[in-house]
MARBA-94871 format. One record per residue: z, y, x of N, C-alpha, C in turn; residue in one letter; residue number from 1. Coordinates in nm, 2 decimals. Example, Ala and Ser with C-alpha at 12.3 -4.5 7.8 and 13.67 -1.06 7.14 Angstrom:
BEGIN
+--------+--------+--------+--------+--------+--------+--------+--------+--------+------+------+
:    n_Z :    n_Y :    n_X :   ca_Z :   ca_Y :   ca_X :    c_Z :    c_Y :    c_X : resn : resi :
+--------+--------+--------+--------+--------+--------+--------+--------+--------+------+------+
:   0.78 :  -0.57 :   1.32 :   0.78 :  -0.45 :   1.23 :   0.78 :  -0.33 :   1.32 :    a :    1 :
:   0.71 :  -0.22 :   1.28 :   0.71 :  -0.11 :   1.37 :   0.79 :   0.00 :   1.29 :    s :    2 :
+--------+--------+--------+--------+--------+--------+--------+--------+--------+------+------+
END
This chain:
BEGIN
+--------+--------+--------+--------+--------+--------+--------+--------+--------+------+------+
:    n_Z :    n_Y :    n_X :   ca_Z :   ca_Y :   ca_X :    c_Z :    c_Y :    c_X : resn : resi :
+--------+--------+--------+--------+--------+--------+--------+--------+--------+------+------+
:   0.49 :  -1.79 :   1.79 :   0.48 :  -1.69 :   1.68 :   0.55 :  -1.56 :   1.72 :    x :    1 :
:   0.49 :  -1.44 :   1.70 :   0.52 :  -1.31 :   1.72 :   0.67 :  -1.26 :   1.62 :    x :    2 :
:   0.72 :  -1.22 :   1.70 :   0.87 :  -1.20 :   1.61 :   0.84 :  -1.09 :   1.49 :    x :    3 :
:   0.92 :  -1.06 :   1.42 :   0.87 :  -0.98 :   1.24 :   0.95 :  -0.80 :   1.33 :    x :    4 :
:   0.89 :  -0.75 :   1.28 :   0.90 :  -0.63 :   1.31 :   0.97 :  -0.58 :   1.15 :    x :    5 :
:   1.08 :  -0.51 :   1.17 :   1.10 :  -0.37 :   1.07 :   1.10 :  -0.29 :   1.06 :    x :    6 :
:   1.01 :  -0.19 :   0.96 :   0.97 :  -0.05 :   1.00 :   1.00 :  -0.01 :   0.85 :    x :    7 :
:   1.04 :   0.11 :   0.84 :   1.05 :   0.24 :   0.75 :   0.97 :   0.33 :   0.69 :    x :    8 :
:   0.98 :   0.32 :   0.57 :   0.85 :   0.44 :   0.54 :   0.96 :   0.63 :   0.58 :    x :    9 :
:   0.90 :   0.69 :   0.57 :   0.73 :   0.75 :   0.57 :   0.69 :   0.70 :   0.68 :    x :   10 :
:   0.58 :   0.64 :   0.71 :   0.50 :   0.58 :   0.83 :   0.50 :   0.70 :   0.93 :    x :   11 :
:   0.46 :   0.70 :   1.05 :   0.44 :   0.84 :   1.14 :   0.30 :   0.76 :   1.20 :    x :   12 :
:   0.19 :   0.82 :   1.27 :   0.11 :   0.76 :   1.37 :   0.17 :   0.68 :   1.47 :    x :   13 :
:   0.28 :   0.70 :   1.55 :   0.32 :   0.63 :   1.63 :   0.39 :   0.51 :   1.57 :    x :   14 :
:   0.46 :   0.49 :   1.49 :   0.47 :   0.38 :   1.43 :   0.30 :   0.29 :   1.36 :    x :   15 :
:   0.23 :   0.34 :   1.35 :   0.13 :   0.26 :   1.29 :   0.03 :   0.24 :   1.43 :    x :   16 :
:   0.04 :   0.34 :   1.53 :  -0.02 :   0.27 :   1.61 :   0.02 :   0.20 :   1.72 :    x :   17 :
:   0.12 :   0.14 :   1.70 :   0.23 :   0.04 :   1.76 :   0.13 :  -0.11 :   1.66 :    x :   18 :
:   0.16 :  -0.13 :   1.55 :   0.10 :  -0.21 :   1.47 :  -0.04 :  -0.28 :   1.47 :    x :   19 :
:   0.00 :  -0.43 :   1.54 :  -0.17 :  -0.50 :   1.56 :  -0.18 :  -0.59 :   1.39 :    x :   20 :
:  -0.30 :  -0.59 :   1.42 :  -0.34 :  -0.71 :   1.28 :  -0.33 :  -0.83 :   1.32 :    x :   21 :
:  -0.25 :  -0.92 :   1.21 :  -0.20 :  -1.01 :   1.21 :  -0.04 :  -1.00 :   1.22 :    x :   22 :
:   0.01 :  -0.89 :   1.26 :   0.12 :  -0.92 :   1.25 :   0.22 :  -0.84 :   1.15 :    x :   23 :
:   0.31 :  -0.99 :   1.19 :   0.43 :  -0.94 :   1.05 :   0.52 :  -0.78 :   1.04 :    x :   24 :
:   0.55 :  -0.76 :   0.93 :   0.64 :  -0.63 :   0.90 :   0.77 :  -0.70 :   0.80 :    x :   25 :
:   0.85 :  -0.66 :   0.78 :   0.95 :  -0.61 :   0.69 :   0.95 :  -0.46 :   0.64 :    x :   26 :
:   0.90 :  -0.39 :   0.53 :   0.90 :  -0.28 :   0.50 :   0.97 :  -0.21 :   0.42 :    x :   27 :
:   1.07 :  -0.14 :   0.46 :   1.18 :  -0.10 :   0.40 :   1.15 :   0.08 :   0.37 :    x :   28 :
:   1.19 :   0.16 :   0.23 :   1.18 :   0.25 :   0.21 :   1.09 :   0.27 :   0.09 :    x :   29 :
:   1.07 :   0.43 :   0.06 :   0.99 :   0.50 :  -0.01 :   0.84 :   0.43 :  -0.03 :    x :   30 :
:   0.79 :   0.36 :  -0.14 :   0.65 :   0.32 :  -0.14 :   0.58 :   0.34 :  -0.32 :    x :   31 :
:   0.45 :   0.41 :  -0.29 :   0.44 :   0.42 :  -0.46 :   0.33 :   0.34 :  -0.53 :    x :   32 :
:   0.32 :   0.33 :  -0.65 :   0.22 :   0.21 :  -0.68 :   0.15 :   0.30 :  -0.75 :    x :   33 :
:   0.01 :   0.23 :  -0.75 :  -0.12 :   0.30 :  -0.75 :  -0.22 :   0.20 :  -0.79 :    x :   34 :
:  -0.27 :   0.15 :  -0.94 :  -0.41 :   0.12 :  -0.94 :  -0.52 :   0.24 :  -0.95 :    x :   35 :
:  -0.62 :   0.13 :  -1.02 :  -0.76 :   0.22 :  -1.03 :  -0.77 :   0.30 :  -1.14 :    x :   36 :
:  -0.73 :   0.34 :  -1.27 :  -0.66 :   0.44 :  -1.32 :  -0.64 :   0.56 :  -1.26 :    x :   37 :
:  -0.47 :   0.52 :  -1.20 :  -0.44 :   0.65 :  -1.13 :  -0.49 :   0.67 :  -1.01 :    x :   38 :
:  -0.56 :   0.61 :  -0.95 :  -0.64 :   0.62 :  -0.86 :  -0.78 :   0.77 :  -0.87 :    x :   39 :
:  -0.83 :   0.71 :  -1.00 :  -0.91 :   0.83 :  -1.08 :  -0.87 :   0.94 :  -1.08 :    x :   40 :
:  -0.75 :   0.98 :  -1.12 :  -0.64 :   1.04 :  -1.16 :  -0.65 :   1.15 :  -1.03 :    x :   41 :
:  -0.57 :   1.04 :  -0.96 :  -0.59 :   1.15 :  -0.79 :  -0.68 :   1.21 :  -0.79 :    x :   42 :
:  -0.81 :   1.13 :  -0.80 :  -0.90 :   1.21 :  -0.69 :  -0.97 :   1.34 :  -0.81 :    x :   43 :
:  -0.94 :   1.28 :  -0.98 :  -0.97 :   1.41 :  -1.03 :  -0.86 :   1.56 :  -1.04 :    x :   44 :
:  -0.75 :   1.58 :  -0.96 :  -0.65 :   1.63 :  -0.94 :  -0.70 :   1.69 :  -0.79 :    x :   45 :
:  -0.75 :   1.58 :  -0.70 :  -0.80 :   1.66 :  -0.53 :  -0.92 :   1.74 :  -0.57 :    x :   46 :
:  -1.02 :   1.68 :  -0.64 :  -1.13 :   1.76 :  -0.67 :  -1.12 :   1.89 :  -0.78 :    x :   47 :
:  -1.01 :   1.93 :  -0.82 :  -0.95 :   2.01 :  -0.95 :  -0.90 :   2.15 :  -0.84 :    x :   48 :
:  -0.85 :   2.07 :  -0.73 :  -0.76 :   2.16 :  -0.62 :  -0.62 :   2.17 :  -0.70 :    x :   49 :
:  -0.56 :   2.08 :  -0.74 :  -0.47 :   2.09 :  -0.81 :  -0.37 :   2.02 :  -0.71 :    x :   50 :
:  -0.20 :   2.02 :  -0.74 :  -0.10 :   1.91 :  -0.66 :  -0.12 :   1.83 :  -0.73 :    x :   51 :
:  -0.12 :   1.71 :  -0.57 :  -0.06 :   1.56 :  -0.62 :   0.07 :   1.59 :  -0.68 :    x :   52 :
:   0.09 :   1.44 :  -0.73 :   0.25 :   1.46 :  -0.83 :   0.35 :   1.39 :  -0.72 :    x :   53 :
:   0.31 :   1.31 :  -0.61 :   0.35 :   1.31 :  -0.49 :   0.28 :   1.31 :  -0.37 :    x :   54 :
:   0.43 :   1.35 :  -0.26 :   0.35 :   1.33 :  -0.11 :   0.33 :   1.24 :  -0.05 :    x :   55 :
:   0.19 :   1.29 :  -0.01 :   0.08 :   1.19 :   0.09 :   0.16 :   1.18 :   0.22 :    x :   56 :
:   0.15 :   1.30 :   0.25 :   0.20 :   1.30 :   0.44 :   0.30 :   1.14 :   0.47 :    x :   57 :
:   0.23 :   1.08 :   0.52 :   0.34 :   0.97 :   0.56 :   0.35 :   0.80 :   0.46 :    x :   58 :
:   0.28 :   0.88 :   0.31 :   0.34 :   0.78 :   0.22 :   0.23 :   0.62 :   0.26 :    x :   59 :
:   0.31 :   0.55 :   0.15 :   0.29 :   0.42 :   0.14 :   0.22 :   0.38 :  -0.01 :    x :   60 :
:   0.09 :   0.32 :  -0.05 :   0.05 :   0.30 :  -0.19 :   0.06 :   0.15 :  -0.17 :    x :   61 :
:   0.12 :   0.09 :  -0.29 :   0.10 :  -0.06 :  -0.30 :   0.00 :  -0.06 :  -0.42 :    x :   62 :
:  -0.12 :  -0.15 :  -0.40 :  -0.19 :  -0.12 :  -0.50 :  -0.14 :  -0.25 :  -0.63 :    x :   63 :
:  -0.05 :  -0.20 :  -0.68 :   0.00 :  -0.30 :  -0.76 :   0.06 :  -0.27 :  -0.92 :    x :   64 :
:   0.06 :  -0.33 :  -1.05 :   0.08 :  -0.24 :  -1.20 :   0.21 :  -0.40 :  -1.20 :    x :   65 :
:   0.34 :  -0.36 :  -1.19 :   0.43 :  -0.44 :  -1.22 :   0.44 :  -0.44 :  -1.38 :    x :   66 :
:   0.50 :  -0.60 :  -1.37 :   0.52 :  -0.65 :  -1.56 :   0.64 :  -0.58 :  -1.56 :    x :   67 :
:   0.70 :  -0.55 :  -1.71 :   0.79 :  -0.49 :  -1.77 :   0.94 :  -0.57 :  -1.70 :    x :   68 :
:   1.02 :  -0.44 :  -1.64 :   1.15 :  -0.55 :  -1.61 :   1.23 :  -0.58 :  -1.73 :    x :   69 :
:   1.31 :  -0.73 :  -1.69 :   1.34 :  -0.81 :  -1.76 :   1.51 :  -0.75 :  -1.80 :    x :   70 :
:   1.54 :  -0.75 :  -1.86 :   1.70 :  -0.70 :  -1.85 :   1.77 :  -0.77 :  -1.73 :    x :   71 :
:   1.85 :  -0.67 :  -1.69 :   1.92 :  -0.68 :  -1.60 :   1.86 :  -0.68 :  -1.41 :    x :   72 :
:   1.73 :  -0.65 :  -1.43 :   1.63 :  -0.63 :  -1.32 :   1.59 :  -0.44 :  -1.30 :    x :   73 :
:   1.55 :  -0.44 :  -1.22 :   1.52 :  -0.29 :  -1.15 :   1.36 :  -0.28 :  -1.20 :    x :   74 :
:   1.26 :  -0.44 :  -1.23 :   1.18 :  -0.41 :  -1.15 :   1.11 :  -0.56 :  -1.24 :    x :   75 :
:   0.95 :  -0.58 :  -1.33 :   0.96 :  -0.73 :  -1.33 :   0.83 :  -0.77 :  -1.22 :    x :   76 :
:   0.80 :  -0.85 :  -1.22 :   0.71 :  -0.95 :  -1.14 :   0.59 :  -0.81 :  -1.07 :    x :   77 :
:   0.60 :  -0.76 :  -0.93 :   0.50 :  -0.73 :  -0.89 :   0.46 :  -0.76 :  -0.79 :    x :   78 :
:   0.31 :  -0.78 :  -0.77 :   0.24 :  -0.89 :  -0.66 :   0.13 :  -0.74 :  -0.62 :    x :   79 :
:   0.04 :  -0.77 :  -0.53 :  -0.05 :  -0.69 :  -0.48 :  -0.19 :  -0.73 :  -0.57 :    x :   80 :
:  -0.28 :  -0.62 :  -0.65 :  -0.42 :  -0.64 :  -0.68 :  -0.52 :  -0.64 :  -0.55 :    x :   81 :
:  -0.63 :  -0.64 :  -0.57 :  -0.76 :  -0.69 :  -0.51 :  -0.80 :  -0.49 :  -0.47 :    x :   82 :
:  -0.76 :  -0.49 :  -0.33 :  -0.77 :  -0.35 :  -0.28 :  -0.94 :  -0.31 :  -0.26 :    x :   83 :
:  -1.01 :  -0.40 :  -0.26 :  -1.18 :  -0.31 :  -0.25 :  -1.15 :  -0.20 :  -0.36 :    x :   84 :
:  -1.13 :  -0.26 :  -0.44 :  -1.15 :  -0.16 :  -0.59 :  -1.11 :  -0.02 :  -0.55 :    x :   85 :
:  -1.02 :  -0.01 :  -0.52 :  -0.95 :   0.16 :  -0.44 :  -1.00 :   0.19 :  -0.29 :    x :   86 :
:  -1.09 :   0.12 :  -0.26 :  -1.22 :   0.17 :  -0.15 :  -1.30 :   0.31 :  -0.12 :    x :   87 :
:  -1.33 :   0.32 :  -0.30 :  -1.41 :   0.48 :  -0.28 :  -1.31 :   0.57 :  -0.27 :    x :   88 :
:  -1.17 :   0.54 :  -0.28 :  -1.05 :   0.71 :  -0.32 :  -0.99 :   0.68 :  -0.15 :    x :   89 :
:  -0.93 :   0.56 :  -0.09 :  -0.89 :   0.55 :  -0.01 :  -0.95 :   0.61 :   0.14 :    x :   90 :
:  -1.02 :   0.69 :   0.20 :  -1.08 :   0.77 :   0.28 :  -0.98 :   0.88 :   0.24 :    x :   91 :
:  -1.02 :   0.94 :   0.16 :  -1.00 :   1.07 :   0.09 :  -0.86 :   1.09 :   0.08 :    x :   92 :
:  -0.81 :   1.00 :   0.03 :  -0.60 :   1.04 :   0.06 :  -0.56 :   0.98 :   0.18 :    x :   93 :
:  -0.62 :   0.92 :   0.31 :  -0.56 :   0.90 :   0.44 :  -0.62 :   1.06 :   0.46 :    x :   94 :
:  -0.73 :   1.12 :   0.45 :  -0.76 :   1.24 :   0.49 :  -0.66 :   1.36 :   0.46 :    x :   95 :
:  -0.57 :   1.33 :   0.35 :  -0.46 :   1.42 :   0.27 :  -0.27 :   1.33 :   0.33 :    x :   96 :
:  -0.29 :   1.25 :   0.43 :  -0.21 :   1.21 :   0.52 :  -0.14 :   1.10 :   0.47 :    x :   97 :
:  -0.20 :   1.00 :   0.39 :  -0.21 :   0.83 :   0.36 :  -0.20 :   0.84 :   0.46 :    x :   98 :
:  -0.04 :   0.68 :   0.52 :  -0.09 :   0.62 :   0.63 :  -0.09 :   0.50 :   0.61 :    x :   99 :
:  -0.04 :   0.40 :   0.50 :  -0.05 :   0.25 :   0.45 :  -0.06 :   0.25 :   0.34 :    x :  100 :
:  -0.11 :   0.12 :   0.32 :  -0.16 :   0.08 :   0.21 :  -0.14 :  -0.08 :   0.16 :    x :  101 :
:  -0.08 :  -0.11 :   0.09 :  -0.04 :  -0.25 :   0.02 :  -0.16 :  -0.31 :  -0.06 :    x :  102 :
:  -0.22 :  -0.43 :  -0.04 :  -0.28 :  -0.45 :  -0.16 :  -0.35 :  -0.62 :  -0.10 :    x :  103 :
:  -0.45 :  -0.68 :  -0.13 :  -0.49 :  -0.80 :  -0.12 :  -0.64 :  -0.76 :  -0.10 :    x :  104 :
:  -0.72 :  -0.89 :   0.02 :  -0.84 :  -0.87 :   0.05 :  -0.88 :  -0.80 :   0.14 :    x :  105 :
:  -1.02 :  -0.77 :   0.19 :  -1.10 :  -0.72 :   0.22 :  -1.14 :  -0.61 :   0.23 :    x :  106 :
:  -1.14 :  -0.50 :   0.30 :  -1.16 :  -0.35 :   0.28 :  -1.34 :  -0.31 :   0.33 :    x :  107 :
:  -1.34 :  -0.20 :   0.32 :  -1.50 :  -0.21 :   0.32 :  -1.50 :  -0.17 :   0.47 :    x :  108 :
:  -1.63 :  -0.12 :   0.52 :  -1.64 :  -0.05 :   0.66 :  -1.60 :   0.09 :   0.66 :    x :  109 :
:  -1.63 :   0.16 :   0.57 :  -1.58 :   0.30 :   0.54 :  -1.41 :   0.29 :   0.57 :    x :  110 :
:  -1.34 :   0.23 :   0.48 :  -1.18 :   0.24 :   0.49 :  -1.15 :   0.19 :   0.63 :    x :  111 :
:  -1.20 :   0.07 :   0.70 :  -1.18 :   0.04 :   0.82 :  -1.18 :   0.15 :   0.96 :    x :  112 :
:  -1.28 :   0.21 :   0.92 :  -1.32 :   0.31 :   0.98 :  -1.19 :   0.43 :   0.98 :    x :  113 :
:  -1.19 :   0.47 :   0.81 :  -1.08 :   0.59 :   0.80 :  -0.93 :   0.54 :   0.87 :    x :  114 :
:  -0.98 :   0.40 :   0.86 :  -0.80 :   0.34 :   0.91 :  -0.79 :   0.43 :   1.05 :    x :  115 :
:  -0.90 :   0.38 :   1.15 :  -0.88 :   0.45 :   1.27 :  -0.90 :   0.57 :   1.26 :    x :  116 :
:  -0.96 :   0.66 :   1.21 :  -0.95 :   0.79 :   1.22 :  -0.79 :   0.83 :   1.18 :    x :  117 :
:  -0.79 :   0.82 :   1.09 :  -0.66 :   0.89 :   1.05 :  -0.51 :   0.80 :   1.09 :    x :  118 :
:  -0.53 :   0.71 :   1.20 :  -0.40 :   0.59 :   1.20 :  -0.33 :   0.56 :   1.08 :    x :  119 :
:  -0.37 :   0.48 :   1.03 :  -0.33 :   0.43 :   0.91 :  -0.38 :   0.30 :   0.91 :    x :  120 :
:  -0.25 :   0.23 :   0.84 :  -0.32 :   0.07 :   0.87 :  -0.28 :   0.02 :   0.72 :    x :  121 :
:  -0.34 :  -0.08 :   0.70 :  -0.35 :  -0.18 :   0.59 :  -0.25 :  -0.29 :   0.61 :    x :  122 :
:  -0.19 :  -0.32 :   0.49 :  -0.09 :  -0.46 :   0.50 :  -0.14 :  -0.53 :   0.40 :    x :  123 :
:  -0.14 :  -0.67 :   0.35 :  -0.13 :  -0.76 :   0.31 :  -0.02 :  -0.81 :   0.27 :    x :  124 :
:   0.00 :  -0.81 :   0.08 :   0.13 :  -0.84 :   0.05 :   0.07 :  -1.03 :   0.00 :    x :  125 :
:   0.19 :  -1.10 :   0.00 :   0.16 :  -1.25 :  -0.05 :   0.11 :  -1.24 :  -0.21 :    x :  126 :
:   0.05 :  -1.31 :  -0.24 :   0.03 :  -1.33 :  -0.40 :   0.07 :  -1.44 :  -0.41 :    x :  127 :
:   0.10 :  -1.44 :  -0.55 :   0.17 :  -1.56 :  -0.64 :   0.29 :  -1.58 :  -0.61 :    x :  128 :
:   0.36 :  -1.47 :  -0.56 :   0.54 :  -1.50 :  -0.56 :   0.55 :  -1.34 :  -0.57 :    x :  129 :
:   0.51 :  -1.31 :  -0.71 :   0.54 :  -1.16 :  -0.75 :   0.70 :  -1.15 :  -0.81 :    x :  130 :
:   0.73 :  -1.24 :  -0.87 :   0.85 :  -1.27 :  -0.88 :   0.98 :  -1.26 :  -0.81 :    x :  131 :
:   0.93 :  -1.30 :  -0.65 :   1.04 :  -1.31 :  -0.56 :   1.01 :  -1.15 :  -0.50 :    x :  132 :
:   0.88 :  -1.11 :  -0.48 :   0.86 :  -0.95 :  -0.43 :   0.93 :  -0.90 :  -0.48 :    x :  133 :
:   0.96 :  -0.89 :  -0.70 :   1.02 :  -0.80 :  -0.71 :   1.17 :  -0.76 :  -0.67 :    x :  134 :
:   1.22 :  -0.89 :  -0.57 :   1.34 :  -0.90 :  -0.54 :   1.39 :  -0.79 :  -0.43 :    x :  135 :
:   1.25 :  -0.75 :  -0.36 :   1.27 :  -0.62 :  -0.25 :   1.25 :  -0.48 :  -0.32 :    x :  136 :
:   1.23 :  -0.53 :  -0.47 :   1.26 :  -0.37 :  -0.53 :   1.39 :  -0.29 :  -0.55 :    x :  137 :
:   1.48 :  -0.23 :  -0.47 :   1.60 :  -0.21 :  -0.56 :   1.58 :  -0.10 :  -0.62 :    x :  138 :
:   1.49 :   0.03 :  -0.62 :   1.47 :   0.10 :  -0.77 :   1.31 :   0.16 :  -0.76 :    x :  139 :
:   1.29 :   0.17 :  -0.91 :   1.15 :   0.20 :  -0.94 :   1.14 :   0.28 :  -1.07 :    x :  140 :
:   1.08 :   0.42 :  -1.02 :   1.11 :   0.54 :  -1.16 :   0.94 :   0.60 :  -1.16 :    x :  141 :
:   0.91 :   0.57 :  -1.27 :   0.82 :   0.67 :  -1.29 :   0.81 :   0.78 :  -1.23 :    x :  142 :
:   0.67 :   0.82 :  -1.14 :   0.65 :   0.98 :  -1.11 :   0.53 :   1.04 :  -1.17 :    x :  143 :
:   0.42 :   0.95 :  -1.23 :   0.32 :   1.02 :  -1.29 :   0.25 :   0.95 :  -1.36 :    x :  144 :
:   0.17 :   0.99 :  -1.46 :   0.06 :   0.91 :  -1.52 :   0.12 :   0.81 :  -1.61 :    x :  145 :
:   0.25 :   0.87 :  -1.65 :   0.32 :   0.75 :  -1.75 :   0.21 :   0.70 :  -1.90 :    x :  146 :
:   0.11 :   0.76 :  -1.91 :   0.03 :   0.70 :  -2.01 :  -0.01 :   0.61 :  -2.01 :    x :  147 :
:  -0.01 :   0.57 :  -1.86 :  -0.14 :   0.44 :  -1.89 :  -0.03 :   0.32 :  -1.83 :    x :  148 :
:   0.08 :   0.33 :  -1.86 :   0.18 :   0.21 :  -1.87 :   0.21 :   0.14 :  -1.74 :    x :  149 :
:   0.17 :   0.00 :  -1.75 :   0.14 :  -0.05 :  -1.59 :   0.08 :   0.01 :  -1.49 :    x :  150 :
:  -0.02 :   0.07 :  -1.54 :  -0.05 :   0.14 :  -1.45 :  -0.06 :   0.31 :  -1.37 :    x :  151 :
:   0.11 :   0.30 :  -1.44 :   0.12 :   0.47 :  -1.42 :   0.19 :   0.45 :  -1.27 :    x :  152 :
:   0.19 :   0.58 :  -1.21 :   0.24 :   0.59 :  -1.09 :   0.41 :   0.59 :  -1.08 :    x :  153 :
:   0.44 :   0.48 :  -0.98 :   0.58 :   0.47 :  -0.97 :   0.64 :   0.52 :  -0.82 :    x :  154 :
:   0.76 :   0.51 :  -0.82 :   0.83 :   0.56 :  -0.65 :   0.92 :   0.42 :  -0.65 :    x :  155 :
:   0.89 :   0.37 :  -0.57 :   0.99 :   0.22 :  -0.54 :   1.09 :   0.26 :  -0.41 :    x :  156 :
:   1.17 :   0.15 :  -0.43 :   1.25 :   0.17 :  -0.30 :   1.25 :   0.01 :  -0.28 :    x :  157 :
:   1.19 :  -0.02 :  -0.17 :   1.21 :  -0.12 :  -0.09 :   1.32 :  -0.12 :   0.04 :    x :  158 :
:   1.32 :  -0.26 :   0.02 :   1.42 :  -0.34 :   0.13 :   1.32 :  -0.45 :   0.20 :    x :  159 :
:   1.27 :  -0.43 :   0.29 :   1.24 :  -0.54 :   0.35 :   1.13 :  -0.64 :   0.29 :    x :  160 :
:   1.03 :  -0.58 :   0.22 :   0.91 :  -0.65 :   0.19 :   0.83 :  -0.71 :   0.28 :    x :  161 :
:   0.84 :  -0.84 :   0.30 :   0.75 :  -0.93 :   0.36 :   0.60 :  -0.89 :   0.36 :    x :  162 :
:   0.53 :  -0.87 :   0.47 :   0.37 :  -0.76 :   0.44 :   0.31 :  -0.84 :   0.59 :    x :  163 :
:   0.20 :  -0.86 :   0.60 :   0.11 :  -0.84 :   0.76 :   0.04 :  -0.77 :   0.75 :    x :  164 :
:  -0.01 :  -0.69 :   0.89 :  -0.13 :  -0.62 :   0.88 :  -0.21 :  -0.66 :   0.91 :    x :  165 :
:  -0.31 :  -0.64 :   0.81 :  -0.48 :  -0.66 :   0.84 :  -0.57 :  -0.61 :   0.86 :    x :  166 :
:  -0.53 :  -0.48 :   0.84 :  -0.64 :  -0.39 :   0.94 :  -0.58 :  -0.25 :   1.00 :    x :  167 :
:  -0.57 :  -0.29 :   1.15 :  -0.48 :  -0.17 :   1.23 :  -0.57 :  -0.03 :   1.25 :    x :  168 :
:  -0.53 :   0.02 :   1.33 :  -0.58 :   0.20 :   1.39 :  -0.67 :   0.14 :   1.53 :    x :  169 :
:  -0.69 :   0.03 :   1.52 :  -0.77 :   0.00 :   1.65 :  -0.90 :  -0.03 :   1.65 :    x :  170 :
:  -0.94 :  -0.09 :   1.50 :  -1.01 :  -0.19 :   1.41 :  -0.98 :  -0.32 :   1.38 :    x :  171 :
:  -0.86 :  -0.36 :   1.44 :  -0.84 :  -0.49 :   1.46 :  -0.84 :  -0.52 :   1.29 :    x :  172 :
:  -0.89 :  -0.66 :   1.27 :  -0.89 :  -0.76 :   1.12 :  -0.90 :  -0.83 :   1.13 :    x :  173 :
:  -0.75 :  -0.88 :   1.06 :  -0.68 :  -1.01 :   1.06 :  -0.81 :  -1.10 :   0.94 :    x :  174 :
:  -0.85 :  -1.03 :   0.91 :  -0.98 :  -1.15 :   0.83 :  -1.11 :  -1.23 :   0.90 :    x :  175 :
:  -1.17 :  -1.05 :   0.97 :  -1.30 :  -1.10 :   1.07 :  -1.24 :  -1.15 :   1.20 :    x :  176 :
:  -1.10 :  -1.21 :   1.25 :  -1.07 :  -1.26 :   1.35 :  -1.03 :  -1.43 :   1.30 :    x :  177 :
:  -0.98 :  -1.41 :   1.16 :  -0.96 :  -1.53 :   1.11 :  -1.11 :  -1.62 :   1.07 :    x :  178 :
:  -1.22 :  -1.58 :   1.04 :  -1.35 :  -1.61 :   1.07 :  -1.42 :  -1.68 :   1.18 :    x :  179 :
:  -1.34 :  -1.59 :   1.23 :  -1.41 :  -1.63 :   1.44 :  -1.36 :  -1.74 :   1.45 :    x :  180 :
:  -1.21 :  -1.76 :   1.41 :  -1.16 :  -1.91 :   1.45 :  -1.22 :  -2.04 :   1.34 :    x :  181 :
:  -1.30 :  -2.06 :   1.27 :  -1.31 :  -2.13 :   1.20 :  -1.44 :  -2.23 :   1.24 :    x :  182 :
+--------+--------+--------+--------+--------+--------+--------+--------+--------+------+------+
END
């Protein structure tokens, strides 16, 4: 087994293209959450020529709408959604200097593609232990789109979230290699 790597946000190219698929991370730092909502939101804000409400260069999106924390928590139960869904915006913000992305599944050929163009890679967070994830939150504050509740844009700070990558800056995919072996 390949030892766990820990890496820092803001991502740089050289840190992502160090990064093969299939393998582990600990990801510590700056990471913001993003469904398909504010997903909309962006791209009606890029296409407006307006500012994002944060910076791309570097950042991290977990595609994930955490439950309400519980007292005495930072943060309640957040797990990774089903990333195709943020397929058609994801091109377009590695093009505005996305370089990871959190989320569960399958990405299309387009994103695979932008992965390598722009070095940016894809992770895979676990599902069904959203509970213990929220344990790598130590703070999380609203930065935009507080209307739509769960799914408004947050800034986390991670410690060491448990993540693999599944699709590197090389094309490598930890899915269509897990295929081959079956």
């Amino acid at each position: 087994m390949k030892p766990v790597r820990t890496i820092n946000t803001p991502l740089t190219d050289e840190i992502c293209v160090e990064l093969r698929a299939g393998e582990m991370v600990l990801l510590s730092g700056e990471v913001f959450t993003a469904r398909d909502a504010a997903h909309l939101r962006l791209r009606e804000a890029i296409r407006g020529g307006e500012r994002l409400p944060f910076e791309l260069n570097g950042a991290v999106i977990f595609y994930a709408g955490p439950a309400p924390a519980p007292p005495g928590r930072v943060i309640g139960a957040i797990g990774p959604t089903t990333s195709y869904r943020m397929d058609p915006f994801a091109p377009s913000l590695m093009e505005r200097g996305l370089k990871g992305m959190i989320g569960k599944g399958k990405r299309s050929p387009e994103v695979i593609a932008a992965l390598r163009q722009h070095r940016a890679v894809y992770f895979g967070a676990i599902g069904g232990i959203a509970a213990l994830t929220a344990r790598c939150v130590r703070r999380a504050a609203v930065v935009a789109y507080e209307d739509l509740g769960p799914e408004a844009v947050l800034r986390l700070e991670l410690v060491e979230m448990p993540l693999v990558v599944i699709n590197d800056t090389r094309g490598g995919d930890l899915y269509a290699e897990a295929r081959k072996g079956v």
